[in-house]
VOVOLO-57509 format. One record per residue (C-alpha): z, y, x; residue number from 1. Coordinates in steps of 0.2 Angstrom, whole numbers, plus 2048, in hexadecimal, padded with zeros to 3 digits. Example, Ala and Ser with C-alpha at 12.3 -4.5 7.8 and 13.67 -1.06 7.14 Angstrom:
BEGIN
   up  north  east  resi
  827    7EA   83E     1
  824    7FB   844     2
This chain:
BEGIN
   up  north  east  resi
  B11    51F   392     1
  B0F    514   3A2     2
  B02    508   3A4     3
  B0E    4F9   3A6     4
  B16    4FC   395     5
  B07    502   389     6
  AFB    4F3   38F     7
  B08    4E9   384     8
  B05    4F3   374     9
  AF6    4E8   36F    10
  B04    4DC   367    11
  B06    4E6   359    12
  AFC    4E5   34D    13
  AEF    4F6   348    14
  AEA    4FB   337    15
  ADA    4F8   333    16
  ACD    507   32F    17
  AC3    503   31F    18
  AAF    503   320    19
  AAD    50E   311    20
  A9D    511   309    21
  A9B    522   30E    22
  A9C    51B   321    23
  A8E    511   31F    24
  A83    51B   318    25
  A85    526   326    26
  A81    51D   331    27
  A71    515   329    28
  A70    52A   32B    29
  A72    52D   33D    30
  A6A    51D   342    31
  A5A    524   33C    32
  A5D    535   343    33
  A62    52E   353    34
  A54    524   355    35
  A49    535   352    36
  A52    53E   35F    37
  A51    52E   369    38
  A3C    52F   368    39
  A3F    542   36C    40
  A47    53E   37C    41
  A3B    532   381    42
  A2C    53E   37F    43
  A35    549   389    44
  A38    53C   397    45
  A26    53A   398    46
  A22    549   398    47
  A2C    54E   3A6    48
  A29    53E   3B1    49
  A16    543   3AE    50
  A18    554   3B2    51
  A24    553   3C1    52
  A25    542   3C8    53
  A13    53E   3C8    54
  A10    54E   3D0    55
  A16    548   3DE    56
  A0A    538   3DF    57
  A13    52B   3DC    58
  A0F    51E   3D0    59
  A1E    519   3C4    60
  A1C    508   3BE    61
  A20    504   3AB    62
  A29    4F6   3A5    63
  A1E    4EF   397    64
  A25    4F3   388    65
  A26    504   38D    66
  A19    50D   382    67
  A10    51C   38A    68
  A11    52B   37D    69
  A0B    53B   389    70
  9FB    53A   391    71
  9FB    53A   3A6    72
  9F9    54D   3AE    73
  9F6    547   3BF    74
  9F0    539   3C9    75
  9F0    53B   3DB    76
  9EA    52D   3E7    77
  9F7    52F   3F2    78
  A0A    534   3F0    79
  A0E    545   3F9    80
  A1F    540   405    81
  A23    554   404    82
  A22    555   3F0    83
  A2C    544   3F1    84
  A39    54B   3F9    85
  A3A    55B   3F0    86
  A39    555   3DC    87
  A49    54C   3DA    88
  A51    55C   3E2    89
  A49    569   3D7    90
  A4D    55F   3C6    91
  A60    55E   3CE    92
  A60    56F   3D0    93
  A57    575   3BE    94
  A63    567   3B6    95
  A73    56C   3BF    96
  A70    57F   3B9    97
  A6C    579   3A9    98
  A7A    56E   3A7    99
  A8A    579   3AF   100
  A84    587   3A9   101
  A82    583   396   102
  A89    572   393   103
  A95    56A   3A1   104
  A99    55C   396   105
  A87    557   398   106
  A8A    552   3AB   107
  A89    543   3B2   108
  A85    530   3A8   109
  A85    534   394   110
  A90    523   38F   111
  AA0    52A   399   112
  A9E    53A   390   113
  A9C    531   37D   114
  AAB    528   381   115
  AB6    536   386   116
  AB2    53D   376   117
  AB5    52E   36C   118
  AC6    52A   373   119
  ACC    53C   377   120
  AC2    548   36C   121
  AC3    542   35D   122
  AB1    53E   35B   123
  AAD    54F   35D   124
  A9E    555   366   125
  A96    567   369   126
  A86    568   361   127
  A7C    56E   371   128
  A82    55D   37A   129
  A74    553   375   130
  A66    561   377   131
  A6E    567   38B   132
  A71    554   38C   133
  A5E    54E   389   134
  A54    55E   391   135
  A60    55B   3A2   136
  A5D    549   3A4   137
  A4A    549   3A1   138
  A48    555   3AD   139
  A54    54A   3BB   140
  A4E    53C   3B6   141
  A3A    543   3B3   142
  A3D    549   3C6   143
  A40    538   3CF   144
  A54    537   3CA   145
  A59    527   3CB   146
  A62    526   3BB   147
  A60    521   3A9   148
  A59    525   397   149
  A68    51C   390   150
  A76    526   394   151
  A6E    533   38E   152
  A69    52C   37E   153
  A7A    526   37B   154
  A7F    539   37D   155
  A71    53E   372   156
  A77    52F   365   157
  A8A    534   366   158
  A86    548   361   159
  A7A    546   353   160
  A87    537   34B   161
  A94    549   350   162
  A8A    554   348   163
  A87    54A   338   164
  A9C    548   335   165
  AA0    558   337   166
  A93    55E   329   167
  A96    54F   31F   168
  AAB    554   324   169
  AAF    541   328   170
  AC1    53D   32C   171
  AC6    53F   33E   172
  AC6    528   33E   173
  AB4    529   335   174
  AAD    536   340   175
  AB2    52B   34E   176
  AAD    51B   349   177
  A9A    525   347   178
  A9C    52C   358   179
  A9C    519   35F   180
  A8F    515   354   181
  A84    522   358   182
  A85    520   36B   183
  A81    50A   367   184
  A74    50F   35D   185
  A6C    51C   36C   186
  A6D    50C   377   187
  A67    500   36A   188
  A56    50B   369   189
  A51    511   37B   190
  A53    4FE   380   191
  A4E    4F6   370   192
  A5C    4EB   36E   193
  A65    4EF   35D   194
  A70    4E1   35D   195
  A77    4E1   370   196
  A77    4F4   36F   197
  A83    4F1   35D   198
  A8D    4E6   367   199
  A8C    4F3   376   200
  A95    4FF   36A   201
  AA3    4F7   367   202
  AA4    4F0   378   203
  AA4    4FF   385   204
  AB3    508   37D   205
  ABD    4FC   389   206
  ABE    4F5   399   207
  ACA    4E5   38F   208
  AC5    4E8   37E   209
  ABC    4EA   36F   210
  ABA    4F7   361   211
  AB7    4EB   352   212
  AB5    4FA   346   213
  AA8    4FF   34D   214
  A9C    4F1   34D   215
  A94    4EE   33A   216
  A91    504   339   217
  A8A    501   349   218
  A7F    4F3   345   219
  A78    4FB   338   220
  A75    50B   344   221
  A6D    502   352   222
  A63    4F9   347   223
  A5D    509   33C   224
  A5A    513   34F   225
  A51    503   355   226
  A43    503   347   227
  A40    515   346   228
  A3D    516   359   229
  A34    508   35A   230
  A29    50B   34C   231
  A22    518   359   232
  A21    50E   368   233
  A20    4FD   362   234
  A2C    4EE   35E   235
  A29    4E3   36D   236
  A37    4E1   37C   237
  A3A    4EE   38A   238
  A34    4E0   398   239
  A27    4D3   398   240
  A2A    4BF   39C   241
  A1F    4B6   3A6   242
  A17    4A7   39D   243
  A1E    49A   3A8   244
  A33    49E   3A3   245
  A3E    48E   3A6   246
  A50    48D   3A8   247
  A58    47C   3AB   248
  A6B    47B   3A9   249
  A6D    474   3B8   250
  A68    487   3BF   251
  A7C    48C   3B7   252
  A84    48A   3C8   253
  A7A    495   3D1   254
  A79    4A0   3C0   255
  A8E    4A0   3C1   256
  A8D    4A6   3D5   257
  A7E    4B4   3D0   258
  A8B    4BA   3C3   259
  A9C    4BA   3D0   260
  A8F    4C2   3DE   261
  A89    4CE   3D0   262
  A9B    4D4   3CC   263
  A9E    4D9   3DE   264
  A91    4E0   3E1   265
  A95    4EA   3D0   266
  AA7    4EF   3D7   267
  AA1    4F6   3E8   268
  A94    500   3DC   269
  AA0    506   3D1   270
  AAC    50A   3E1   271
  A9F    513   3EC   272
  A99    51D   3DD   273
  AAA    525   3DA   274
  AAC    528   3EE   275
  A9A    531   3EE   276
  AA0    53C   3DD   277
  AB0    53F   3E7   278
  AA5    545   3F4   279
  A9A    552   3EC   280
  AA9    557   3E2   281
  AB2    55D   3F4   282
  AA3    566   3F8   283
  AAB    576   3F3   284
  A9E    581   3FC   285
  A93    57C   3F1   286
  A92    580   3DE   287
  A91    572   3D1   288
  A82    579   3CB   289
  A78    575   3DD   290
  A7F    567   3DF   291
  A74    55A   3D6   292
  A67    563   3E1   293
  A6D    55A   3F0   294
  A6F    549   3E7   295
  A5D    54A   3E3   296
  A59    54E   3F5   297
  A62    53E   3FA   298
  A58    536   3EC   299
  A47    53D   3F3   300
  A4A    537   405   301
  A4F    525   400   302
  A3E    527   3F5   303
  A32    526   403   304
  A39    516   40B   305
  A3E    50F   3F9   306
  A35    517   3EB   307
  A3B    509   3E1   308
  A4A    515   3E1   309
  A42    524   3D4   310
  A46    526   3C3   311
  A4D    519   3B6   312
  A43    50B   3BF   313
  A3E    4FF   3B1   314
  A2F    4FD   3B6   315
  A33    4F3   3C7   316
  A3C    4E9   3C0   317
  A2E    4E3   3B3   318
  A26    4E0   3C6   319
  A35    4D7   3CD   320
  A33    4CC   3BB   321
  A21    4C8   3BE   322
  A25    4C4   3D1   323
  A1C    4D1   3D9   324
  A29    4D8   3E5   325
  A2D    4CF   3F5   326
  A40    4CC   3FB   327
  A42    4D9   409   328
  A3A    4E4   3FA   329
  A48    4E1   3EE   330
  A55    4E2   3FB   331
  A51    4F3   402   332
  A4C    4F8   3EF   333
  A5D    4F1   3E8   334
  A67    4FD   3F8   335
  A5D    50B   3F4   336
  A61    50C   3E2   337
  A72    50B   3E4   338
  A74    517   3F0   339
  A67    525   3E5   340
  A72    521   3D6   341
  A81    526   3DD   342
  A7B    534   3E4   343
  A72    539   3D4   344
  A80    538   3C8   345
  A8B    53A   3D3   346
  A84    54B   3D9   347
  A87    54F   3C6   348
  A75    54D   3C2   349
  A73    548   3AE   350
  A6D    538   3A9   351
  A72    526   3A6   352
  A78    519   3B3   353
  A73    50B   3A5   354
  A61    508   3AC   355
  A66    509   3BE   356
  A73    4FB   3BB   357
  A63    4F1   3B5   358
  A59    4F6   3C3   359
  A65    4EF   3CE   360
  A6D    4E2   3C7   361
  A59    4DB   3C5   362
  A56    4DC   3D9   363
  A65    4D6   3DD   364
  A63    4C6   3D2   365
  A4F    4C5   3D6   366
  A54    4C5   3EA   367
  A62    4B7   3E6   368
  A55    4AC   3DC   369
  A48    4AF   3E7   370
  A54    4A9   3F6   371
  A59    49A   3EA   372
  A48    496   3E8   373
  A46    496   3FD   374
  A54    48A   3FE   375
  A53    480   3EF   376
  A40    482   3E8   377
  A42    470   3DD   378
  A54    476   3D7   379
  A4D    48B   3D2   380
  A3A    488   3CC   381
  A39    49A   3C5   382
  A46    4A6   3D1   383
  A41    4B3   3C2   384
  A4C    4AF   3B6   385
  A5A    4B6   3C1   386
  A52    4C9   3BE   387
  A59    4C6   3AB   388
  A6A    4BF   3B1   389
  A6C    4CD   3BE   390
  A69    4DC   3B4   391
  A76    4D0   3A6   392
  A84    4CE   3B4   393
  A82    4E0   3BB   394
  A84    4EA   3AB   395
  A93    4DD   3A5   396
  A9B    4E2   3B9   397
  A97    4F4   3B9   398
  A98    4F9   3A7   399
  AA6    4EF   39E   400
  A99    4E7   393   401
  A99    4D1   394   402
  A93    4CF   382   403
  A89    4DB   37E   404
  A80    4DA   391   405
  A7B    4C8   38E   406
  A76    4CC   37C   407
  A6A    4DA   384   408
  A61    4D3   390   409
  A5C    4C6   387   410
  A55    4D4   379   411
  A4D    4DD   387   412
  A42    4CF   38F   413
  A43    4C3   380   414
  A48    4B4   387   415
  A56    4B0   37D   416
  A58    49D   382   417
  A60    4A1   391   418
  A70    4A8   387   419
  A7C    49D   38D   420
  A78    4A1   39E   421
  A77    4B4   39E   422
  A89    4B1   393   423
  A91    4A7   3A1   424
  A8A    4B1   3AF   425
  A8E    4C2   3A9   426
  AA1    4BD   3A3   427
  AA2    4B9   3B6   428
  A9C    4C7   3BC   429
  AAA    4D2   3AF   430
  AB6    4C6   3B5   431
  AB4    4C8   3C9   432
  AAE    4DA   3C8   433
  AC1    4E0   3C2   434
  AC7    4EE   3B8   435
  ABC    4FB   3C1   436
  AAD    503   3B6   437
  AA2    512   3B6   438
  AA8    518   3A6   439
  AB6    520   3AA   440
  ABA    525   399   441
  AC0    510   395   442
  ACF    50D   394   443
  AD6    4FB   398   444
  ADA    4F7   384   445
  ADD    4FF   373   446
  AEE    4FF   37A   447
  AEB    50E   388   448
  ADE    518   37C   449
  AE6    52A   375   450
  ADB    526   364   451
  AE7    516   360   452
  AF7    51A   367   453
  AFD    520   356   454
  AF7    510   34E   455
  B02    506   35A   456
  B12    50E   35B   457
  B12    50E   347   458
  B0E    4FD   345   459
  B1C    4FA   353   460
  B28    502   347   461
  B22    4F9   338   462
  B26    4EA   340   463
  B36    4EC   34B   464
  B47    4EC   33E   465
  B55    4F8   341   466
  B61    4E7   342   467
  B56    4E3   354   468
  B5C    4F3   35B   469
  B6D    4F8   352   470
  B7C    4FD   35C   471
  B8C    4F5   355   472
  B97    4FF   35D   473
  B97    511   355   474
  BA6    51E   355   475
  BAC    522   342   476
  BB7    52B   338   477
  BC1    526   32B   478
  BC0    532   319   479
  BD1    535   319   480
  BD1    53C   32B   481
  BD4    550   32E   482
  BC5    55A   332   483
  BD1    55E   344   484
  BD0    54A   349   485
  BBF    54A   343   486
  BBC    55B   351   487
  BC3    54F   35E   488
  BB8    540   35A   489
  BA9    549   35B   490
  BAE    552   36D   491
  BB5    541   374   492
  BA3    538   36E   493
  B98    547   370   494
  B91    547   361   495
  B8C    552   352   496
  B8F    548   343   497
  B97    537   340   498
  B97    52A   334   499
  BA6    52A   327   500
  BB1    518   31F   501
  BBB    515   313   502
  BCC    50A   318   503
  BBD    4FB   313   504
  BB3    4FF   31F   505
  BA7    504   314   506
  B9C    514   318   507
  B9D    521   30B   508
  B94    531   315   509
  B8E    539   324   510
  B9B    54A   32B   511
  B92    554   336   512
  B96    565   341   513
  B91    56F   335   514
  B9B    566   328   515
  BA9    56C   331   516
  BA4    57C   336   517
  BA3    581   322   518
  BB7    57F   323   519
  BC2    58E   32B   520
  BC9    585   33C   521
  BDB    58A   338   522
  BD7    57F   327   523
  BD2    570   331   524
  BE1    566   332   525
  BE6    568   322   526
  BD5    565   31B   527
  BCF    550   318   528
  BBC    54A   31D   529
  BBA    542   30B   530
  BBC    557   303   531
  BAD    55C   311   532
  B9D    550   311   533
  B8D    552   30A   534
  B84    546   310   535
  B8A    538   305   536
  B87    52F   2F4   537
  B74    52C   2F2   538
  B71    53B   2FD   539
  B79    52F   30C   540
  B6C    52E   31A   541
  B6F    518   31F   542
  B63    50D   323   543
  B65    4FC   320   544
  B64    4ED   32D   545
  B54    4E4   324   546
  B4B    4F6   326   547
  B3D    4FA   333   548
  B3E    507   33D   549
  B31    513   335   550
  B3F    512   325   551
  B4B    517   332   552
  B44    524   33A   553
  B3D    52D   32A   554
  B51    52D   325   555
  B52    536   335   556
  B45    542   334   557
  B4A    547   321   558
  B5B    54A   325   559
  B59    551   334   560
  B65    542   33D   561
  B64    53D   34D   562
  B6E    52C   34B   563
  B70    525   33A   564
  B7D    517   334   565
  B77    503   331   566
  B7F    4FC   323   567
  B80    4EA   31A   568
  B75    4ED   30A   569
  B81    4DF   300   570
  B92    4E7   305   571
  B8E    4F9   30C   572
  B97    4F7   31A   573
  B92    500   32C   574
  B8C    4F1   338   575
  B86    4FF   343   576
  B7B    50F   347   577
  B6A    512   34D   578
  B64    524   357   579
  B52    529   359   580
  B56    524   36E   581
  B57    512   366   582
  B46    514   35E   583
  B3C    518   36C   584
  B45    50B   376   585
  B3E    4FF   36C   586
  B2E    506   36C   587
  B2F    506   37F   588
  B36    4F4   380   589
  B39    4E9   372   590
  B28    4EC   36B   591
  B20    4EC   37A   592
  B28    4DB   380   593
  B2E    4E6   391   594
C-alpha cells in the first residue's frame, strides 16, 4: 500500500492480544536466562578488550559502575601508535569473516536486526544469531571498534526470548511479543536501567509509536535480567555524579536549545552514517567479509589524534561527568567518534551504536555547558549536568526513543530530579531530529508494520457497513424472463450472474452463467429464470444494508460471488449490490479517510 493511504490506518481500532499466563511466566523465564547470557557477553568483552586493546597500550577508562571481572594481561607504559593502528583492523577482519561467513544477520548494530525480526519474521530467530552475534562484537569492539555492548545484547536478548518460544511452541503473536521483550530486557541489563529499558521495548519498534503490548512482559524481563546480572557486578548506576549536582529551572532554556541542537546534530549522524554504509556497500572490489577491516583502519587512524574514539567509550564520558576533559578535547573527541562509528558499523562491523550515541551525545552536551558556563557562569553553576541531557537528547534524535531515553539516563547517572528536564529536552530533540533513524527496521506507525496490517484492514471491515458503500444502481432480471433475455443482459452488463425480482421488486435469487449453461441453448427462449436458479431461498447469498463488510465478504468467499445483492431486511427488497472492488475501495479510502 502507499505510504499516504496506510499512515491513516491507525483510526481503526486493533484487537487487543491478551497477556496470558503462560506469557508471563516466560518471560520471568527468559529474563533470567537473558541476564546470564548478558553476564557471558560481558566477560567476553573484557576479555577481549584486555587481550587486544590493551595490547596495544592504551589505557581504556571505565565508567564507574562498570565492574572489572577479568584480570589485566598487559600494562604497557606507553601506547604503541603501530598496534593502535593495526587492532581495530584485525578485529574488523576476524569479525567480518566470522560474521558473513556463518551468520550475516549478525552484521551491523543488533537493535536493527531484533526489530527486523519482530515486524517481519515472525519473532523468529536462528539459534546461532546470539552466539555469531556476541563472539563478533567482542572481538570489534575488544579491538578498539567504536561500537557498543547494547546492540549486541539486544541481539543476544531477542534469540534466547526466540529460542524459548519455539521450544515452548508459542503462538506466532506470543513469540513476538517475547522477542520484544527479550531485546528490552538485553538493554535493561548491560545498562542497568530496568525500567527505561522496559519502556525502551516498547518504544523502539517505531519511529511514531508505541507497542503497548509489550511493556508489562517486558517489565517483568528487564527487571528479572537486571537482578541477575547485577547480582554479579553490583546494583549501583553505570556513571557516577559528582557531589556538587544542582539544576535550577531557570537552566530549561538553555536545556530546550541543547535538545533542538542535539536533534541536528542527531539527523546529520543518522544521514552521514547511511551515506558512509552506502559507501562500503559500492566497493564491489572488495568482499564484505574485508570490509569491516578497512572501517577498523579508519578507526585506528582517528585513534592516535582522538583515542577517546576506541571501543564503546563509557569510560570518558564518566571523565567529561567529573569535568576532567577540556573543550577543544570534547570537540575533536565528539568529531572523531562520529566519524569511527560510521565507519565501524557502517563497514559492516558487529556491534551496537547504543553506546556511541551516549558518547556523543555526552560531549556534545558537556562542550555546550561548558560554553554556557564561559558566557553565563551565574546563570550555569555546574555546565555538567548537560552530559545527562546530551546523551538523553541524542538517543531520543538518533534512536526514536523520547521516553524511554529520559527515563534512562536518569537510571544510569541517578539523578533522577532532573526528569523534567531530560523530558523536555529530549522530546525536542525527537521533534526537530525528523523521521530519520538508525534503525532502519522502524516503521513510522503500527499502521506501516507487515505484523498489524491484518489487524487493521479487519477492524476496517468490522467497522465500515455495506449501506456506506452499496451501489443502487444494479442491472436485474425479472423471474419470469427467458434464459435468452437473460443471455443478453449478461453480454450487454458484462457479467456473470445477476440478481433476480419478482414483479415487487423483491429479490427471490441469484442466476448465474452456469445456471444457464445446464439448459440446451436451443431450450433457452422457451425456458423461464424462476425454473433454473439455485441460489435462492435460504441458500440466497444477500447481505444486508446494516451488515459490515467482513459479513459481506464471507457471503462472497462461501459462494464464490464476486458481487452480491443488498436487500432491506423488513421488506426484502434489492436497494442495491456490493462487489469485492467495492470492498477494497473502502479499505483504501473510506476507512482510511483518503
Amino acid at each position: 500500500m502507499e505510504p499516504s493511504v496506510m499512515l491513516m490506518l491507525p483510526r481503526t481500532p486493533l484487537p487487543v492480544f491478551p497477556l496470558t499466563r503462560r506469557l508471563l511466566v516466560l518471560s520471568l523465564v527468559a529474563g533470567a536466562l537473558i541476564g546470564l547470557s548478558v553476564l557471558g557477553f560481558y566477560v567476553l568483552l573484557q576479555l577481549c578488550t584486555h587481550l587486544l586493546l590493551e595490547a596495544s597500550g592504551v589505557e581504556v577508562p571505565k565508567a564507574a559502575g562498570e565492574v572489572e571481572l577479568v584480570p589485566h594481561f598487559f600494562h604497557h607504559s606507553s601506547p604503541q601508535p603501530w598496534l593502535l593502528v593495526l587492532m581495530p583492523a584485525i578485529g574488523g577482519l576476524v569479525s567480518g569473516l566470522l560474521v558473513y561467513r556463518i551468520c550475516p544477520e549478525a552484521e551491523g548494530h543488533g537493535t536493527d536486526a531484533a526489530i527486523i525480526a519482530y515486524h517481519t519474521q515472525q519473532g523468529l530467530i536462528r539459534t546461532r544469531v546470539p552466539v555469531v552475534k556476541a563472539v563478533a562484537s567482542a572481538l570489534v569492539i575488544g579491538s578498539g571498534g567504536s561500537a557498543g555492548p547494547e546492540g549486541p545484547c539486544a541481539q543476544i536478548g531477542s534469540g534466547v526470548a526466540s529460542i524459548i518460544a519455539r521450544v515452548a511452541r508459542m503462538r506466532p503473536r506470543e513469540r513476538e511479543i517475547l522477542l520484544a521483550c527479550g531485546m528490552a530486557a538485553g538493554i535493561g541489563a548491560i545498562f542497568k536501567t530496568p525500567l527505561g529499558g522496559a519502556v525502551f521495548g516498547a518504544e523502539v519498534l517505531y519511529v511514531r509509536d508505541y507497542e503497548v503490548e509489550v511493556l508489562i512482559p517486558s517489565i517483568i524481563a528487564t527487571v528479572t535480567a537486571y537482578i541477575v546480572f547485577a547480582l554479579f557486578t553490583g546494583f549501583g548506576h553505570i556513571f557516577s555524579k559528582p557531589a556538587v549536582y544542582t539544576f535550577s529551572y531557570w537552566e530549561l532554556p538553555f536545556a530546550t536549545l541543547l535538545g533542538a541542537l542535539c536533534g541536528l546534530l542527531a539527523r546529520g549522524f543518522v544521514l552521514l552514517f547511511y551515506r558512509i554504509r552506502e559507501f562500503f556497500s559500492d566497493l564491489y572490489f572488495v568482499p564484505r567479509e574485508l570490509r569491516p577491516m578497512l572501517g577498523g583502519l579508519v578507526v585506528g587512524i582517528l585513534a592516535l589524534i582522538a583515542p577517546q574514539c576506541l571501543g564503546d567509550g563509557k569510560g570518558w564520558v564518566q571523565l567529561a561527568l567529573n569535568g576532567k576533559l577540556p573543550l577543544h578535547t570534547l570537540l575533536l573527541a565528539c568529531i572523531a567518534k562520529i566519524i569511527a562509528t560510521c565507519c565501524t558499523l557502517g563497514s559492516g562491523g558487529s556491534g551496537g551504536i547504543f553506546a556511541p550515541l551516549v558518547v556523543i551525545g555526552g560531549f556534545f552536551g558537556a562542550s555546550f555547558g561548558l560554553v554556557l558556563h564561559m558566557l553565563v557562569p551565574q546563570l550555569v553553576p555546574n555546565p555538567w549536568i548537560y552530559v545527562i541531557l546530551g546523551i538523553g537528547c541524542m538517543l531520543s534524535g538518533a534512536m526514536k526513543i523520547p521516553l524511554a531515553a529520559a527515563i534512562m539516563v536518569a537510571e544510569m547517572t541517578e539523578t533522577y530530579h532532573i526528569l523534567p528536564a531530560a523530558f523536555l529536552a529530549s522530546t525536542v530533540a525527537f521533534l526537530t531530529s525528523g523521521v530519520e533513524s538508525v534503525n532502519e527496521g522502524q516503521p513510522l506507525n503500527r499502521g506501516l508494520s507487515p505484523l498489524h496490517l491484518r489487524d487493521h484492514i479487519i477492524s476496517a471491515l468490522y467497522l465500515i457497513r455495506v449501506e456506506e458503500i452499496l451501489r443502487p444502481e444494479v442491472p436485474k432480471v425479472l423471474d419470469t424472463e427467458t434464459l435468452a433475455e437473460v443471455e443478453r443482459k449478461m453480454l450487454k452488463a458484462r457479467r456473470l450472474h445477476m440478481p433476480v425480482v419478482n414483479r415487487r421488486g423483491r429479490i427471490v435469487g441469484i442466476v448465474t452463467i452456469y445456471d444457464l449453461l445446464r439448459v440446451p441453448p436451443v431450450e433457452w427462449s422457451r425456458t423461464r429464470v424462476k425454473d433454473v436458479i439455485r441460489l435462492s431461498g435460504r441458500a440466497l447469498p444477500c447481505a444486508k444494508k446494516g451488515d459490515s463488510l467482513l459479513v459481506a465478504l464471507a457471503l462472497m468467499t462461501k459462494n464464490r460471488l464476486h458481487v452480491i445483492p443488498v436487500i432491506d431486511p423488513k421488506t426484502r427488497e434489492l436497494i442495491g449490490e456490493i462487489s469485492y472492488d467495492d470492498i477494497v475501495k473502502a479499505i483504501y479510502y473510506k476507512a482510511l479517510g483518503s
